[in-house]
C-alpha positions as CSV (number, residue, x, y, z in Angstrom):
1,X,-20.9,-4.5,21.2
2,X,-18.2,-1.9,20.6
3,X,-15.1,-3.1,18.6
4,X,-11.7,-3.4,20.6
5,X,-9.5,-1.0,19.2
6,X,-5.5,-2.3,19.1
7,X,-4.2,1.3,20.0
8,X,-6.6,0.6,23.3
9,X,-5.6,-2.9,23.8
10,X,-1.9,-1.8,23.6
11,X,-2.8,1.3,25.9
12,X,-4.0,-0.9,28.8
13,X,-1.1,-2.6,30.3
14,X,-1.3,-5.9,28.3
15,X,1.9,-7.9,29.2
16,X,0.9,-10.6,26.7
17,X,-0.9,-10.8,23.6
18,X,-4.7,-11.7,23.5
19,X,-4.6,-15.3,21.3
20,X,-6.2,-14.1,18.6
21,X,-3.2,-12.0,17.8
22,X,-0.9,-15.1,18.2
23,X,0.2,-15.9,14.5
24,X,0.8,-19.9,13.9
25,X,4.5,-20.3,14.1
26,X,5.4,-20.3,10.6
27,X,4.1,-16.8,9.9
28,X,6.0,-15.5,12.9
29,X,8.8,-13.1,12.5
30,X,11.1,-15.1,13.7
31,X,10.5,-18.5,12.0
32,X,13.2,-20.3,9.9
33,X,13.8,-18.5,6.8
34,X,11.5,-15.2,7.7
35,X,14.8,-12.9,7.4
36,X,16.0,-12.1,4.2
37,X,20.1,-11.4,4.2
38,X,21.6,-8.5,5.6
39,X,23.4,-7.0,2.6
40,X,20.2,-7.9,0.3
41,X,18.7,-4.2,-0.3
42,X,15.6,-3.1,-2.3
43,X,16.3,-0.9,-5.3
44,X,16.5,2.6,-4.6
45,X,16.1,4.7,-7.8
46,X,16.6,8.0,-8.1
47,X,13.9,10.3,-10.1
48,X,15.4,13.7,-10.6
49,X,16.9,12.5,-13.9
50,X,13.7,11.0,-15.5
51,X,12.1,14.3,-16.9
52,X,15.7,14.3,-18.9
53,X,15.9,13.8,-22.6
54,X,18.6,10.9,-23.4
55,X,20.8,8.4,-21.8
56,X,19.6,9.2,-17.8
57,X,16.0,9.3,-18.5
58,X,16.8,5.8,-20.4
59,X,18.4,4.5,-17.5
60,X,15.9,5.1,-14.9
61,X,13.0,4.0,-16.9
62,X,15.0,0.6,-17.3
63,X,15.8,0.4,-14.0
64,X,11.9,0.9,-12.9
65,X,11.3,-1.8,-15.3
66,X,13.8,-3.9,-13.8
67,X,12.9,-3.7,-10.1
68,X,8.9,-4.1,-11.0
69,X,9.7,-7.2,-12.4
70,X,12.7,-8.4,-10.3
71,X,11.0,-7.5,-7.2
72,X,7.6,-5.7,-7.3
73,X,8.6,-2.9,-4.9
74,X,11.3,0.1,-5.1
75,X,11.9,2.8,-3.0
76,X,12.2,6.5,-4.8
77,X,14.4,9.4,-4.2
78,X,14.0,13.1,-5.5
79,X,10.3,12.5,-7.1
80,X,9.4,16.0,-6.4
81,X,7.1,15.6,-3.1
82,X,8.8,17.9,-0.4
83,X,9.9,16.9,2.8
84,X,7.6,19.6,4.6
85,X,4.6,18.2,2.8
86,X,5.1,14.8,4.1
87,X,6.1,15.9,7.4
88,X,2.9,18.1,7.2
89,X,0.7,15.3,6.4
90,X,2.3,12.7,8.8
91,X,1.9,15.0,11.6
92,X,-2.1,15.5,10.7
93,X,-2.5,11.6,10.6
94,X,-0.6,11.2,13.9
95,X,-2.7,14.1,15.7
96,X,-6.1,12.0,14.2
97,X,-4.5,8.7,16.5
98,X,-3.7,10.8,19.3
99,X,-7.2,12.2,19.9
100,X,-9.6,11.0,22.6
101,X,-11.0,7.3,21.8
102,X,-14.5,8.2,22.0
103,X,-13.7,10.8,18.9
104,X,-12.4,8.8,16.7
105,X,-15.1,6.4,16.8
106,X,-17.4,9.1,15.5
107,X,-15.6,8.0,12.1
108,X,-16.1,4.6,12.7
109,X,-16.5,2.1,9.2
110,X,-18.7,-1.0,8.8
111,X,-16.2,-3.2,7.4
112,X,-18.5,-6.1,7.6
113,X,-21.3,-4.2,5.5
114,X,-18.4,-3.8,2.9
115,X,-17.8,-0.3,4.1
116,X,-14.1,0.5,4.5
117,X,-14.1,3.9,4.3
118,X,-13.3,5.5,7.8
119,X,-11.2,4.2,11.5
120,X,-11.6,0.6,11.4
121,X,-9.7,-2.2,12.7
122,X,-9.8,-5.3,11.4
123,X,-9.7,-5.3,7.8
124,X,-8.6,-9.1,6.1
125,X,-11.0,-11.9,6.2
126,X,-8.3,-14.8,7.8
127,X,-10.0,-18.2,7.5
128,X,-8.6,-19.0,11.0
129,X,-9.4,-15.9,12.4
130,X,-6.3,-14.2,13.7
131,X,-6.5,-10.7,13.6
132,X,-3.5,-8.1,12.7
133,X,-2.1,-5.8,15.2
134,X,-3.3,-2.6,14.0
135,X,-5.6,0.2,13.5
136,X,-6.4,2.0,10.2
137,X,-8.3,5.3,8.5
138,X,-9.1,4.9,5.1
139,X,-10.8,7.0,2.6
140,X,-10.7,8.2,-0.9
141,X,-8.4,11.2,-2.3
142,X,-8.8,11.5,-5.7
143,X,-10.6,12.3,-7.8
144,X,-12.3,15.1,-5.4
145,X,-15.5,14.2,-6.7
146,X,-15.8,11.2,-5.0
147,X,-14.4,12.5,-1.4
148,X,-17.1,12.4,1.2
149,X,-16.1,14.5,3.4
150,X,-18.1,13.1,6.1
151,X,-15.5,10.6,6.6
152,X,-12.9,12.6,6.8
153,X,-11.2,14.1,10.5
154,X,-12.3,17.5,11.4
155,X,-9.6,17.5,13.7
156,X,-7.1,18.3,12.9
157,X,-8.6,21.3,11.7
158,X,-5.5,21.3,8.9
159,X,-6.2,17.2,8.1
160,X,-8.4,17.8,4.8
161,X,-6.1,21.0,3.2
162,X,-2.5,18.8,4.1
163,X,-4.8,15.7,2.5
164,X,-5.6,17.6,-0.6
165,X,-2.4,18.8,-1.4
166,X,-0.6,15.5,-1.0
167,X,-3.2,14.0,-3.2
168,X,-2.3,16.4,-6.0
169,X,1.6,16.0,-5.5
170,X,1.3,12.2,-5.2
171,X,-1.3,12.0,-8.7
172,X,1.9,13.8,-10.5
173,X,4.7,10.9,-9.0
174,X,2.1,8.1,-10.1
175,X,1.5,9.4,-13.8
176,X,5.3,9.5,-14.0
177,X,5.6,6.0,-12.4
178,X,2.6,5.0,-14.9
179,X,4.3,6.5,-17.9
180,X,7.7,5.0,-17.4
181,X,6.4,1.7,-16.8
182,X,4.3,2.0,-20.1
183,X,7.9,2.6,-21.5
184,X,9.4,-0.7,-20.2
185,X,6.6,-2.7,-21.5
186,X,7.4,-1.3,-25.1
187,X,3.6,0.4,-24.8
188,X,2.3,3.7,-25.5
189,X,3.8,6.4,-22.7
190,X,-0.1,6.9,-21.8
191,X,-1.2,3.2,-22.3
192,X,-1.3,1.8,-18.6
193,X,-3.1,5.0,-17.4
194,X,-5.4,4.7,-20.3
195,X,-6.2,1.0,-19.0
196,X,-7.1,2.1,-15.8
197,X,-9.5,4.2,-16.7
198,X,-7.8,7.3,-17.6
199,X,-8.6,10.8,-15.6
200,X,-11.4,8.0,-13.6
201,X,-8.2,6.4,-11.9
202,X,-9.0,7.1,-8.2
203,X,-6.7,6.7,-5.2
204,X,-7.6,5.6,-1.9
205,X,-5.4,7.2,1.2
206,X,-4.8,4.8,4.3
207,X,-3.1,5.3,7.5
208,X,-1.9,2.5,8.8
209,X,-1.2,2.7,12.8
210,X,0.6,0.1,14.5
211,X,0.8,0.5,18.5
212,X,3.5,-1.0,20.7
213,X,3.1,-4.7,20.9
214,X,4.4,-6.6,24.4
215,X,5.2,-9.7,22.2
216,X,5.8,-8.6,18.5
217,X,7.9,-12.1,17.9
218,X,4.3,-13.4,18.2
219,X,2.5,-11.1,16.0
220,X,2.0,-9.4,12.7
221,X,0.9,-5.6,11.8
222,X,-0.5,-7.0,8.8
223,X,-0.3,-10.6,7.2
224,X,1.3,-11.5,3.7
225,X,-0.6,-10.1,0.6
226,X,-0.4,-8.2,-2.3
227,X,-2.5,-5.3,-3.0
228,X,-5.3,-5.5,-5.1
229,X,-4.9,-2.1,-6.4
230,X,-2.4,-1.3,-9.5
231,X,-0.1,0.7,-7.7
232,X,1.0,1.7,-4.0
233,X,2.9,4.5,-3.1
234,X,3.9,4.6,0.6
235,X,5.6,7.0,3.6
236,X,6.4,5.6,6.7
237,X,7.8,6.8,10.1
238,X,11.4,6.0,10.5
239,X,9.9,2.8,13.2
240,X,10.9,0.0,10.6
241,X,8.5,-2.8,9.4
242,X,7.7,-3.4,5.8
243,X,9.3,-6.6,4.8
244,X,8.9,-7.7,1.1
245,X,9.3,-11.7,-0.2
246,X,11.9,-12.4,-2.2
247,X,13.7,-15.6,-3.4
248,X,12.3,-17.5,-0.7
249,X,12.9,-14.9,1.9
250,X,11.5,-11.7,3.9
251,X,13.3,-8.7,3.6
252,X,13.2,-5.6,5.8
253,X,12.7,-2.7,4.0
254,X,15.7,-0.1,5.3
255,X,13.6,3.7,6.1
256,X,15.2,6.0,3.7
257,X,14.0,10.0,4.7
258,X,11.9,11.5,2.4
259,X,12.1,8.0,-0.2
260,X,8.5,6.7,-1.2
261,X,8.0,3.1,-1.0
262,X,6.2,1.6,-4.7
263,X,4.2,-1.3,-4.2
264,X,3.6,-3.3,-7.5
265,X,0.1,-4.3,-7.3
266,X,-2.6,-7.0,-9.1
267,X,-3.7,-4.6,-11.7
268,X,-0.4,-3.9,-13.2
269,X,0.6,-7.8,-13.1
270,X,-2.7,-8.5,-14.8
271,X,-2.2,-5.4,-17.0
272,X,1.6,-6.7,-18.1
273,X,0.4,-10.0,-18.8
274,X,2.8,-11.4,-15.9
275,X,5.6,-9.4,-16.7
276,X,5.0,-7.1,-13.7
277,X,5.1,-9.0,-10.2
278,X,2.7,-8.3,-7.7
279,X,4.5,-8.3,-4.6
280,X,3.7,-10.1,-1.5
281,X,4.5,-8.3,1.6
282,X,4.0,-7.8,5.2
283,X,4.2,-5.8,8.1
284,X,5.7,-6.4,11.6
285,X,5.3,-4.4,15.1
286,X,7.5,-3.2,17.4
287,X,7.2,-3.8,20.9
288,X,8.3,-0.1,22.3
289,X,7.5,2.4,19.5
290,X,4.6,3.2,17.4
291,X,5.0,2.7,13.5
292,X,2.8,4.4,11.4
293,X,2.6,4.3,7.8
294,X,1.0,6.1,4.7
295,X,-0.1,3.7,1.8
296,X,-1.7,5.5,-1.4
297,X,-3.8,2.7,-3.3
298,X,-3.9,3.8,-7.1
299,X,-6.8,1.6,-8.7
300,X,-9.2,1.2,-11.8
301,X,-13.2,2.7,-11.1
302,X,-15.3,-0.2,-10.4
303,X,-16.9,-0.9,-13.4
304,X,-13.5,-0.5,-15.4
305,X,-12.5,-3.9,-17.3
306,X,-8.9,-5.2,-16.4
307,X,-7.4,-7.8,-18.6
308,X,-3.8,-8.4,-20.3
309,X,-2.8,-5.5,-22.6
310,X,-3.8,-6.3,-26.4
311,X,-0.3,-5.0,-27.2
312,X,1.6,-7.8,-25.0
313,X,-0.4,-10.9,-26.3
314,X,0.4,-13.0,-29.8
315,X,0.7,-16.8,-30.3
316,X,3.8,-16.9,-28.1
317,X,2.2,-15.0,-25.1
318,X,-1.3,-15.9,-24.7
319,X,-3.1,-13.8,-22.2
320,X,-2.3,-15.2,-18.4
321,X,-5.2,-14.0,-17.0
322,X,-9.2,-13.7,-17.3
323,X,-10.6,-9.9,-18.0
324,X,-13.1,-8.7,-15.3
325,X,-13.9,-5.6,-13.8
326,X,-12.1,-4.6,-10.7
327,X,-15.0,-4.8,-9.0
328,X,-15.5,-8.5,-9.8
329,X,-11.8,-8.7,-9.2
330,X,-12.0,-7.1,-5.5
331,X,-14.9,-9.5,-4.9
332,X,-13.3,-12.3,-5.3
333,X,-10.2,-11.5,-3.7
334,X,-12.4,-10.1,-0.7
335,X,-14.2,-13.2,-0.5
336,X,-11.0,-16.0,-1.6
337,X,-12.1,-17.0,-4.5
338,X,-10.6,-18.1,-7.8
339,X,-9.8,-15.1,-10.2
């Protein structure tokens, strides 16, 4: 039986939702206490002055520090991607969605044979069922090595050279992101990298494609979570969405042009021993335009042991959290089960 694809179900008239879409009313955008207040803002940092010897450079790095532990996600400014590059690799992704169906199921994943590379649909395991309103493409960027290329759009023709380029530019924003949060945590500049494995840290691209939805108070583009990975580094469309938990509240991420959105992850709360929060997010829909998002996934290798940084524990910080490898770790996330 072929899957139901959300872009189709959204292309064929629907005036209501199918129930399996419905979210129980506490998760709904709308519920009591869903909306964060309206002059609450996510940190917005500016990058151009952290390659600067001295006070700046000091600044910035304390203020990355202070919004990975304050709030798990920042947005960044003048970190050194241009805007034509993004634009460039936005428009390949939204040419790949805007191909006939029958084509892009020729990329089609296995997500329930644990393979998530490629178009899929649904992608979290929900004990009771409900499914997200959106459709994905996932595959890996870096290192090149491990790109299969087979899962990978040939049309548009441009998809894999934009793909390769942003990987590159988006490996040099991370290792300064990586480097500054080593910093903060009073480690070596190199030690979080190190911990992940080095030149084996991979990242994973996903694009997240979120039709029109006839009832969006009723649904969600993707449910609360934190990512797995260590680190996220996202570009959206300017269709808002994102919406981060603080304090007790969701807050709507504001679209800043051209600003990346970073996305503490698991790794890096496990890695700083609990200093770092992993931030629980979600995503909503919107009921008249498309949103469409770009999430890079920085992560360990499989096999690569993740525990609390021998730097950060003595007798009055004993180590939070069990070492495993990230591939026990993603297991038993996957599957729900204690870490």
């Amino acid at each position: 039986m072929a899957t139901v694809r959300v872009q189709s179900l959204a292309m064929s008239g629907l005036n209501s939702i199918p129930a399996q879409f419905v979210r129980p009313f506490h998760e709904r955008p709308g519920a009591i206490g869903s909306d964060g207040p309206s002059d609450l803002r996510l940190p917005l940092i500016d990058l151009a002055n952290l390659d600067v010897s001295g006070h700046l450079c000091e600044k910035t790095v304390s203020e990355i520090g202070s919004a990975a532990q304050q709030w798990g996600l920042f947005q960044i400014v003048n970190h050194g991607i241009s805007e034509e590059l993004i634009q460039r690799l936005q428009g390949v992704g939204k040419e790949f969605f805007e191909i006939p169906q029958e084509e892009k199921e020729r990329y089609a994943n296995n997500a329930a044979a644990g393979v998530l590379e490629g178009y899929g649909t649904k992608l979290a395991h929900n004990i009771d069922g409900k499914l997200e309103w959106i459709d994905y493409f996932l595959h890996m960027l870096w290192p090149p090595s491990k790109r299969d290329f087979k899962t990978w759009p040939n049309h548009p023709p441009t998809y894999r050279e934009v793909n390769d380029e942003y990987g590159r530019a988006i490996l040099g924003v991370m290792n300064k992101l990586l480097t500054a949060l080593s910093i903060s945590l009073g480690v070596q500049e190199c030690g979080l990298k190190e911990a992940l494995g080095g030149e084996d840290l991979e990242l994973e691209m996903k694009i997240n494609y979120y039709p029109p939805c006839p009832q969006p108070e009723l649904a969600l583009g993707v449910e609360p979570h934190t990512d797995m990975s260590a680190l996220t580094l996202l570009v959206s469309n300017e269709v808002p969405g994102l919406q981060v938990h603080n304090n007790g509240r969701w807050v709507t991420a504001v679209y800043v042009p051209n600003a990346i959105t970073v996305h503490i992850g698991d790794q890096l709360e496990v890695l700083s021993n609990g200093k770092f929060k992993s931030v629980l997010h979600r995503s909503l829909v919107s009921k008249d335009k498309v949103r469409m998002s770009w999430p890079v996934f920085c992560a360990p290798p499989a096999d690569q042991v993740i525990g609390p940084m021998k730097e950060l524990i003595n007798e009055d910080n004993p180590p939070l959290y069990n070492a495993k490898t990230y591939a026990e770790f993603k297991h038993r996330k996957i599957n729900k089960l204690v870490q």
